[in-house]
C-alpha positions in Angstrom: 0.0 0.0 0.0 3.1 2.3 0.6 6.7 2.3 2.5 4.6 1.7 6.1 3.4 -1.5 7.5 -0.1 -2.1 6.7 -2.4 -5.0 7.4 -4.7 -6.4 4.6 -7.9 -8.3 4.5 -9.7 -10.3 2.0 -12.9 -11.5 2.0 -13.7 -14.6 -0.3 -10.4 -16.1 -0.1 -11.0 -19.1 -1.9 -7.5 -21.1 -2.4 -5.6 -17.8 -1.6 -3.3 -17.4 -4.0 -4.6 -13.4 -4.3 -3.2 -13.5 -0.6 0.2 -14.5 -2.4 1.4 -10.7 -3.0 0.9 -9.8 0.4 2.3 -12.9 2.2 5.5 -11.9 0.4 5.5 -8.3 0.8 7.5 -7.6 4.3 5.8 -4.6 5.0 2.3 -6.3 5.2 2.4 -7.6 8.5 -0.9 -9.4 9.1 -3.3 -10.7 6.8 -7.0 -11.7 7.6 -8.8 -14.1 5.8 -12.1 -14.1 5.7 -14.5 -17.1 4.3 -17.7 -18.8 5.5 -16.7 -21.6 3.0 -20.0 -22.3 2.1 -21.0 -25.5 0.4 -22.8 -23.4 -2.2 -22.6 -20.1 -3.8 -25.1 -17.9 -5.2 -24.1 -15.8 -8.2 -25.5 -12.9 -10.0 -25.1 -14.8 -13.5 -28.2 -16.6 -12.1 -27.0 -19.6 -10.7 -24.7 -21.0 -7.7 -21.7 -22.7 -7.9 -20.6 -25.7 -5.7 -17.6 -24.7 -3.2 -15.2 -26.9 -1.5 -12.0 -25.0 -0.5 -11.6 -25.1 3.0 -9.0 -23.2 5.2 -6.7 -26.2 5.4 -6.8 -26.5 1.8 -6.2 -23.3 1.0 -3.2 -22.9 3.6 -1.6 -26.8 1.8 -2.2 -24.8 -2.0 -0.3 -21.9 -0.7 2.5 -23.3 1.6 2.6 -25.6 -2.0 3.1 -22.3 -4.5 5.2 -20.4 -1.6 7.1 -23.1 0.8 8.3 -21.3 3.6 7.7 -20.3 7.5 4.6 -17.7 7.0 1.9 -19.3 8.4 1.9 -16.7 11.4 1.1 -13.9 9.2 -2.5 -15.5 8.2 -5.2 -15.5 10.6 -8.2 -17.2 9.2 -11.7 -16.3 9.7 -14.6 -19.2 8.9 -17.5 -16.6 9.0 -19.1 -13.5 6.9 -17.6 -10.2 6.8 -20.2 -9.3 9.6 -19.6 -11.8 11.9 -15.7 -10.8 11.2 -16.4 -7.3 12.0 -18.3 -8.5 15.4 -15.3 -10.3 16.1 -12.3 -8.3 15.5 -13.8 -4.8 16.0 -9.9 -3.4 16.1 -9.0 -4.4 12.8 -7.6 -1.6 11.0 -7.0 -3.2 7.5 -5.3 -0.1 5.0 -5.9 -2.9 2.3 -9.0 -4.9 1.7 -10.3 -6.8 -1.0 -13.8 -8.1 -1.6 -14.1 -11.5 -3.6 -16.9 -13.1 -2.3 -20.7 -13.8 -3.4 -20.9 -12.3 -6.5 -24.6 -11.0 -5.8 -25.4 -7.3 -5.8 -27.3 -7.5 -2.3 -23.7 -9.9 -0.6 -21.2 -7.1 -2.2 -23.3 -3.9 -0.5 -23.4 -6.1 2.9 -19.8 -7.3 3.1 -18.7 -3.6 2.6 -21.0 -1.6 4.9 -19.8 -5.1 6.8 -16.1 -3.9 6.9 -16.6 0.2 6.4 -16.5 0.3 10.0 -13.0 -1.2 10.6 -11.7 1.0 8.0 -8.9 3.3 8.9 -9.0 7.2 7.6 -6.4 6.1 4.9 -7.7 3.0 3.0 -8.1 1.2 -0.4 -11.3 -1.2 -0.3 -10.9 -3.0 -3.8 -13.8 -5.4 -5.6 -13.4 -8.5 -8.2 -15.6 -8.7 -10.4 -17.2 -5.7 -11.3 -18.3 -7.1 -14.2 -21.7 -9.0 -12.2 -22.2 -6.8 -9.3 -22.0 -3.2 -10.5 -25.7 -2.7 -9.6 -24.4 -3.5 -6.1 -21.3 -1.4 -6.3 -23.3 1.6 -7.7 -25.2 1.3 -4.7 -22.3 2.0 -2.2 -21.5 4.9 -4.5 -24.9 6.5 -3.4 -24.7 5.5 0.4 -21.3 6.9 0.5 -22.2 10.1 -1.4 -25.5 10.5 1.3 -23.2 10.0 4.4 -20.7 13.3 2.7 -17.8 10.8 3.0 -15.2 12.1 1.3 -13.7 9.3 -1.4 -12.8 8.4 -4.9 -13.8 5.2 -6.8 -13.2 3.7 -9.9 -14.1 0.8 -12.7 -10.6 -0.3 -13.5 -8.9 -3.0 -16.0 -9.9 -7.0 -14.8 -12.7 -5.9 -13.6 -11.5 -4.3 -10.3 -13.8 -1.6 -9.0 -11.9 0.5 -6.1 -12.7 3.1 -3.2 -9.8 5.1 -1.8 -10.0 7.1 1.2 -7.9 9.8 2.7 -4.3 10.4 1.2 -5.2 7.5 -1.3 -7.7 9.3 -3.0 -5.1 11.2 -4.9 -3.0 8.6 -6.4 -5.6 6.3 -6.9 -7.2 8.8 -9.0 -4.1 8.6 -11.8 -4.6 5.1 -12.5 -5.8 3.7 -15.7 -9.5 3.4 -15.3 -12.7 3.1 -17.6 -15.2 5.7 -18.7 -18.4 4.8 -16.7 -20.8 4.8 -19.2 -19.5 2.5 -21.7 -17.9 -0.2 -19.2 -21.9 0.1 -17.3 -23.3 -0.8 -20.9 -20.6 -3.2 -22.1 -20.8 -5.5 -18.7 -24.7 -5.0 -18.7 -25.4 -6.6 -22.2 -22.6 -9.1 -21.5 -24.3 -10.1 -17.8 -27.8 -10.3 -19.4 -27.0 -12.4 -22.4 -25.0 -14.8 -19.6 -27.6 -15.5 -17.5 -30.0 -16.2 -20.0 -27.8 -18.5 -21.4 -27.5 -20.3 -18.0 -31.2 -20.4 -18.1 -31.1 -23.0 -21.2 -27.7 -24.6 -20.5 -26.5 -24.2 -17.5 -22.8 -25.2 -16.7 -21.5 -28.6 -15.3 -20.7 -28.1 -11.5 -23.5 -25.0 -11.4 -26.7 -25.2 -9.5 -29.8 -24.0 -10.9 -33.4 -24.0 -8.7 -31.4 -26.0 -6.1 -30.8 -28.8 -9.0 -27.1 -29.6 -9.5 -26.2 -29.8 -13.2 -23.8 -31.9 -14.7 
């Protein structure tokens, strides 16, 4: 995040390797992972997706890619952003990043989750833009009613970010999209998805609680 330590947090860790960066960057000196590792996933492309990464696992893929004694740095969370917040209300992540449910309604509640922890210099970043903008445009407003003072973004791969503070600034030169083309582009590419998960869903999805293979 800059030359100071920082701590980062990630919620929807999956198999971890977007911990990876942060695990070898000294100055990030604790990292919270947060996951209910649920057996099933909704998703905004209209169906859910089956889950099995559990913390063990994700800890054997990891000490796999990066052998070595960093174990210590992870502290991993079974349980939702809220229940995370409830939890460890003295976290002070500069860093997060939200990769969870991709569902409009899961992105807003993670983040009003976490906004609470947040220090008065902070990144919050989200994967995925590309399904949950709806949801995304939403935090927009709810920041924009409270007067909170904050820059955001639709960037390349899909990464939408909010800096806060002295990160507004340099956040603010990076590459980013025009809003009203990436809004329409992801829109017609989101609706033509889903209805083609409608007729042919894909193997390992879940659609009306019916697992398709």
């Amino acid at each position: 995040v800059n030359d100071k330590p920082y701590s980062y947090l990630e919620v929807g860790t999956y198999l971890g390797d977007s911990l990876i960066p942060h695990i070898k960057d000294d100055k990030c000196v604790l990292i919270y992972s947060v996951d209910p590792r649920s057996t099933s996933v909704p998703d905004a492309r209209g169906i859910s997706f089956d889950y099995h990464a559990t913390a063990e696992k994700m800890l054997a893929h990891l000490q796999h890619k990066i052998p070595g004694s960093w174990f210590g740095k992870i502290k991993n969370y079974d349980m939702d952003a809220a229940t995370f917040a409830e939890d460890e209300p003295t976290a002070s992540p500069k860093l997060v990043f939200i990769d969870a449910e991709h569902t409009n309604t899961a992105v807003v509640r993670d983040f009003l989750s976490i906004f609470p922890l947040l220090p008065a210099n902070a990144i919050v970043a989200f994967h995925d833009s590309n399904f949950v903008f709806d949801g995304l445009l939403n935090i927009v407003t709810i920041l924009n009613y409270l007067r909170i003072s904050f820059h955001w973004a639709f960037m390349p791969e899909n990464v939408f970010v909010l800096a806060f503070g002295g990160y507004q600034y340099p956040v603010s030169l990076l590459p980013k999209h025009e809003i009203g083309p990436y809004l329409k582009s992801v829109r017609q590419k989101l609706n033509a998805e889903i209805a083609q998960n409608v007729l042919h869903p894909p193997n390992g999805a879940f659609w009306g609680g019916i697992e398709v293979h």
